[in-house]
C-alpha positions as CSV (number, residue, x, y, z in Angstrom):
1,X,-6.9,0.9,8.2
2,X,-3.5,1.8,6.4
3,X,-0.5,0.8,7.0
4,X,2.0,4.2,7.1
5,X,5.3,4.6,7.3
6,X,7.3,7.8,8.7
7,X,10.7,8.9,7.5
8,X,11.3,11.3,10.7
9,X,10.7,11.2,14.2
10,X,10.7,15.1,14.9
11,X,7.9,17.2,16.7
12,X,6.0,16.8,13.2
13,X,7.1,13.1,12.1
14,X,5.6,12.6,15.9
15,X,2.4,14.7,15.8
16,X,1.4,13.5,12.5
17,X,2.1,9.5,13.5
18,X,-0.5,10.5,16.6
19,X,-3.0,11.4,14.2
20,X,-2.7,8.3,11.9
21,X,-2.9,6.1,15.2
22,X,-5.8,8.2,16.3
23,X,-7.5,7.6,12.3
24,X,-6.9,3.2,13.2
25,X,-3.6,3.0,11.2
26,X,-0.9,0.8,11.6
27,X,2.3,3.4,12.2
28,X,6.0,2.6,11.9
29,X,9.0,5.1,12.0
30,X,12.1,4.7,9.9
31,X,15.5,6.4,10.4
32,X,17.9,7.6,8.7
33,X,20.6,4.7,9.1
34,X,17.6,2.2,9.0
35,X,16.9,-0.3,6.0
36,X,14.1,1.0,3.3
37,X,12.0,-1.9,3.5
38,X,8.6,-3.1,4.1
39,X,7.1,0.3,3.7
40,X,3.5,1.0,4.2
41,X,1.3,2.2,1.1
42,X,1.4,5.4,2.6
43,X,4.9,7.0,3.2
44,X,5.8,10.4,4.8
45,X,8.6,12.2,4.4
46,X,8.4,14.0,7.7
47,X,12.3,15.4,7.2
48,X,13.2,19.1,5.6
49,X,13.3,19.3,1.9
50,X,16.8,18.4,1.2
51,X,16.5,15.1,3.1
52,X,13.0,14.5,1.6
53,X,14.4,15.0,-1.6
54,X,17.6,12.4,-0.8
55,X,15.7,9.8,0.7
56,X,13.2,9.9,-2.8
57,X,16.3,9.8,-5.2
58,X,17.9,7.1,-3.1
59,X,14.7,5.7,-2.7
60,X,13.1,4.6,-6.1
61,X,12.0,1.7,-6.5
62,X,11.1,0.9,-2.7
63,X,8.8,4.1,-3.0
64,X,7.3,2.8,-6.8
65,X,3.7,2.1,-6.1
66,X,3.5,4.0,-3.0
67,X,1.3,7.2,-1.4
68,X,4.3,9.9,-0.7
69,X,3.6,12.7,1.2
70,X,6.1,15.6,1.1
71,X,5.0,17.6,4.6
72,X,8.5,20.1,3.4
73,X,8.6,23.6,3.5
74,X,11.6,24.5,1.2
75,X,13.1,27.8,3.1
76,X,16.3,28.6,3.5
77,X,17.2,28.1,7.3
78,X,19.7,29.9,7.1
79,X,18.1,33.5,6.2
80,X,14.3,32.6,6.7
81,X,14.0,35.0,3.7
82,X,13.2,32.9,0.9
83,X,11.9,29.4,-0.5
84,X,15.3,27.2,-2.1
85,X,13.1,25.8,-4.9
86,X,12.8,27.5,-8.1
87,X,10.1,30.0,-8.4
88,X,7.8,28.0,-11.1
89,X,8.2,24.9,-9.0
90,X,7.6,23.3,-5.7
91,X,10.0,20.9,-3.7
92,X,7.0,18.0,-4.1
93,X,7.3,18.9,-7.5
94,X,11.0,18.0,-7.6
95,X,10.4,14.7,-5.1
96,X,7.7,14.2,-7.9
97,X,10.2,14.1,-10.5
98,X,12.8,12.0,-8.4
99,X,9.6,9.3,-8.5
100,X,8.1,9.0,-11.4
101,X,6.5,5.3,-10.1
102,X,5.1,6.8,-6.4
103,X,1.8,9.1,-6.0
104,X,3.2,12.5,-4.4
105,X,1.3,14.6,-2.1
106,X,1.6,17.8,-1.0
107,X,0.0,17.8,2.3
108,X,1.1,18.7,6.9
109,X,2.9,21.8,5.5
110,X,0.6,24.4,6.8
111,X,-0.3,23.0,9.7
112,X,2.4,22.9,12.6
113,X,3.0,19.8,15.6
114,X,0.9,21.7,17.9
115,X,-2.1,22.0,15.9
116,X,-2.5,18.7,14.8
117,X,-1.9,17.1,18.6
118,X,-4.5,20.2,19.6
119,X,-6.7,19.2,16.4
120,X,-7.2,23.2,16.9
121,X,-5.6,26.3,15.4
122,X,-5.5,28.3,18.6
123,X,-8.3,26.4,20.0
124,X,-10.9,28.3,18.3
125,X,-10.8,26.0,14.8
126,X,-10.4,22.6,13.5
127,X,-7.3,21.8,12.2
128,X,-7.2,21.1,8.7
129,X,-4.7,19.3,6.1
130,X,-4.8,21.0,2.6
131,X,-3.5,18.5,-0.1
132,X,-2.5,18.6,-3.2
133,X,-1.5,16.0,-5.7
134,X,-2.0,15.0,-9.5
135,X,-3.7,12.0,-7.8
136,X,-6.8,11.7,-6.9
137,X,-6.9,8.2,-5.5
138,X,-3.9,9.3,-3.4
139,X,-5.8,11.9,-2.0
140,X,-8.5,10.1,-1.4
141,X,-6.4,7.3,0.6
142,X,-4.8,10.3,3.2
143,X,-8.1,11.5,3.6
144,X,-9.7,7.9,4.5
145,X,-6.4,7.2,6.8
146,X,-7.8,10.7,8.8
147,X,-11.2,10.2,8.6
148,X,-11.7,9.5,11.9
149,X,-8.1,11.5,13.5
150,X,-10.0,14.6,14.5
151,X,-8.9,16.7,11.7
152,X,-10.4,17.9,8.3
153,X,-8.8,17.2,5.1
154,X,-9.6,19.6,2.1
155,X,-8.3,18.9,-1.4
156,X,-6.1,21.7,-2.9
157,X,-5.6,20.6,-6.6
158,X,-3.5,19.3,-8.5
159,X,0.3,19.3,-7.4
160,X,0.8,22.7,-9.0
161,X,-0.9,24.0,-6.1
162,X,1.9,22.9,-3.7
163,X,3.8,26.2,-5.1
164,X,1.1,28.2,-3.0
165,X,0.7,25.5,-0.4
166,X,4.7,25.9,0.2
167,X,4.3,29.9,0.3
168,X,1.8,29.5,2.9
169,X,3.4,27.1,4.8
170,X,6.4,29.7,4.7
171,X,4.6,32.8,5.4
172,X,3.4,31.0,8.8
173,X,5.9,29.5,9.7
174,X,7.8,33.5,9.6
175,X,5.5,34.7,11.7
176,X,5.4,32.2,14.7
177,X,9.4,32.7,14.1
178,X,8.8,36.3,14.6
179,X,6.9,35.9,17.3
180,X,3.6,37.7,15.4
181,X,1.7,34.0,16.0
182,X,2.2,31.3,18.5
183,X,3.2,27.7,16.7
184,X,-0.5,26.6,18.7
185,X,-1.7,29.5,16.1
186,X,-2.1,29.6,12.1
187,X,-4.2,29.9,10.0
188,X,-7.3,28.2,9.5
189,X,-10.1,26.9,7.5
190,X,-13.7,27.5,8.3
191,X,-16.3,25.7,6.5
């Protein structure tokens, strides 16, 4: 059992605390106006990128030590036409560089609320969390917290991969915005 701690109380900061609780962890939510203290080991940033990326700069040394995992998808809202984040990088990349001392993890960005309180994409296929991160003990630790949540974890790499995580995450989340998949829908992974 882990002990998490959620930055966001959205559909996703929700859905993804229901899936800790349902893996045995301990589950807190903090707020934006709340105090940063006693944090979990594990710590998500359930927030879009530019808050991720403020709470992590205001944030260093109570997130030093810790599991963070960026769940963003860096688009801009305001065209749904492109990523905000420079082309050769990844917004966990840039919380990664905001915290040197913490464990970053790219992972919840291609899934959507739906899917994870389902457990199914469209009800055919598990859901499945795709991380990435430069460590492996701290992917090891998120995939031992949802061992037993009802959905699959799969290791993506190394952080780089985030960059391709984050265009997937994009690409779906475009087409349930255009209608061309429902936000139950997705894509999924078939082992």
């Amino acid at each position: 059992m882990a002990a998490i701690t959620i930055f966001g109380k959205g559909n996703m900061g929700q859905a993804i605390g229901d899936v800790f609780k349902q893996g045995g962890n301990q589950v807190s939510f903090i707020d934006r106006d709340d105090p940063v203290e006693n944090l979990g080991a594990i710590v998500v940033l359930a927030v879009p990128y530019a808050a991720a990326l403020a709470i992590a700069q205001q944030n260093q040394a109570q997130l030093a030590g810790k599991v963070v995992i960026d769940i963003s998808n860096p688009l801009n809202f305001e065209t749904w036409d492109e990523l905000v984040v420079p082309a050769d990088s990844s917004a966990a990349a840039q919380i990664a560089a905001a915290l040197p001392q913490a464990k970053v993890v790219k992972a919840f960005n291609t899934t959507f609320a739906a899917t994870l309180q389902s457990r199914q994409v469209a009800g055919q296929a598990p859901t499945t969390v795709l991380a990435a991160s430069d460590h492996a003990d701290a992917k090891q630790a998120l995939a031992a917290a949802l061992s037993d949540s009802g959905v699959q974890v799969i290791d993506a790499g190394s952080l780089k991969r985030a960059r391709e995580l984050e265009s997937f995450g994009f690409l779906q989340m475009t087409l349930a915005a255009n209608d061309k998949i429902g936000w139950n829908g997705g894509f999924a992974v078939l082992k």
